[in-house]
VOPAGU-2260 file (C-alpha; in pm, 1 decimal, decimal comma):
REM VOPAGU-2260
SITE   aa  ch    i         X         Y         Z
SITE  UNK   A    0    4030,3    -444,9   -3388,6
SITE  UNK   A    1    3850,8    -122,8   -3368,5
SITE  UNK   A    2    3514,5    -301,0   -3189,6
SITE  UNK   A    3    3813,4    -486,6   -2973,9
SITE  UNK   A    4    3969,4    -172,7   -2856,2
SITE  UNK   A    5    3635,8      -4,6   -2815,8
SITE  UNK   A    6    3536,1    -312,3   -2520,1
SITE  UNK   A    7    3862,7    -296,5   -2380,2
SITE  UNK   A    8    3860,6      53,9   -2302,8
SITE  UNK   A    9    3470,6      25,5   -2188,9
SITE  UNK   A   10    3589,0    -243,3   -1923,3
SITE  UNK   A   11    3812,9     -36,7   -1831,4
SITE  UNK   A   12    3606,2     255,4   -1777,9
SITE  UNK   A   13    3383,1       1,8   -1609,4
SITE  UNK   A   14    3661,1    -171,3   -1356,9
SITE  UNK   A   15    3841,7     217,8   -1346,3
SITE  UNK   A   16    3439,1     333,1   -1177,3
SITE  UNK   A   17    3393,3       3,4    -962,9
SITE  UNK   A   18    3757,3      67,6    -775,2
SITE  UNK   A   19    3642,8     448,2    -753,2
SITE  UNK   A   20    3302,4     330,5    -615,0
SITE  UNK   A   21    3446,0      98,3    -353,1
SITE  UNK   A   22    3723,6     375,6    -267,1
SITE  UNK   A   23    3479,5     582,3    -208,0
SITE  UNK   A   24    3265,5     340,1       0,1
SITE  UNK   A   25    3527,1     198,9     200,6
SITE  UNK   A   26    3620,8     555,2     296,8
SITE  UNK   A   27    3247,9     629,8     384,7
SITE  UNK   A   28    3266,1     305,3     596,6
SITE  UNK   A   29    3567,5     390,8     762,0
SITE  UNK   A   30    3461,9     761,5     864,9
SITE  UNK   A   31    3150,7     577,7     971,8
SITE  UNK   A   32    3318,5     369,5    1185,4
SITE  UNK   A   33    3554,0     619,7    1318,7
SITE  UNK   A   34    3251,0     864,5    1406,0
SITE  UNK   A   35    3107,2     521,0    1602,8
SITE  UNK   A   36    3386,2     478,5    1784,0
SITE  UNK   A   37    3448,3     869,1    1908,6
SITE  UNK   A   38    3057,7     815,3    2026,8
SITE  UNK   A   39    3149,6     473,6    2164,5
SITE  UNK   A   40    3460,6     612,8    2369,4
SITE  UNK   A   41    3252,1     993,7    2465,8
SITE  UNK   A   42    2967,1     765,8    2604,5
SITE  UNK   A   43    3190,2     563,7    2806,3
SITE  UNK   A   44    3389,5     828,8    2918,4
SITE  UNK   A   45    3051,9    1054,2    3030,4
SITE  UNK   A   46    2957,5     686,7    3215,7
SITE  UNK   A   47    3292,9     693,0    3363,6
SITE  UNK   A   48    3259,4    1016,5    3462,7
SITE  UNK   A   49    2917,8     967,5    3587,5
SITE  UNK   A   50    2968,7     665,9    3803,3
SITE  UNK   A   51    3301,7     854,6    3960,0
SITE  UNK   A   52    3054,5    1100,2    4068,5
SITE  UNK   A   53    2828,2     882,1    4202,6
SITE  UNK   A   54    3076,7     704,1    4394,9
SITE  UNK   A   55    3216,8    1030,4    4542,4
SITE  UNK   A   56    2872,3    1085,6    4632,5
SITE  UNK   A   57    2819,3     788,5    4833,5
SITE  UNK   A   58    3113,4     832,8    5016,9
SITE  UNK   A   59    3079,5    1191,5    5099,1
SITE  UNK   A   60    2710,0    1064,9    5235,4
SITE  UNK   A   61    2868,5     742,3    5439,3
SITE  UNK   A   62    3143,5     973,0    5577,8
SITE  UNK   A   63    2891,0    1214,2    5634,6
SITE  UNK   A   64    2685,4     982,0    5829,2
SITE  UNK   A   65    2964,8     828,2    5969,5
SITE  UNK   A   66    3064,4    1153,6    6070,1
SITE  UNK   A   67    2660,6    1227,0    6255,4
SITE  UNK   A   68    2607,5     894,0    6405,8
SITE  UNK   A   69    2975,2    1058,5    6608,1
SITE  UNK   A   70    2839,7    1339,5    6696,1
């Protein structure tokens, strides 16, 4: 009984360290992921940002010409 008690509480030990492990991991893995997607959504929004300006750009330069082909 004493040798059965002795595994028991081992496994235990054992499956209590394997859910602590994968707690731990899947919280690593989810920060991970988080951290990805701020990147994901500052990338796109500096993109955004970009291509706004860009656009503006253009326009100011075709009303701009538009504006010296009146003249």
């Amino acid at each position: 009984t004493i040798v059965k008690n002795i595994a028991v509480t081992t496994m235990a030990k054992n499956i209590a360290v394997i859910a602590v492990t994968t707690i731990v991991k899947n919280i690593a893995v989810a920060t991970m992921a988080k951290n990805i997607a701020v990147t994901m959504i500052a990338v796109t929004m500096i993109a955004i940002e970009v291509s706004i300006h860009e656009m503006t750009n253009k326009m100011e330069g075709a009303v701009g010409s538009k504006l010296i082909f009146k003249k």
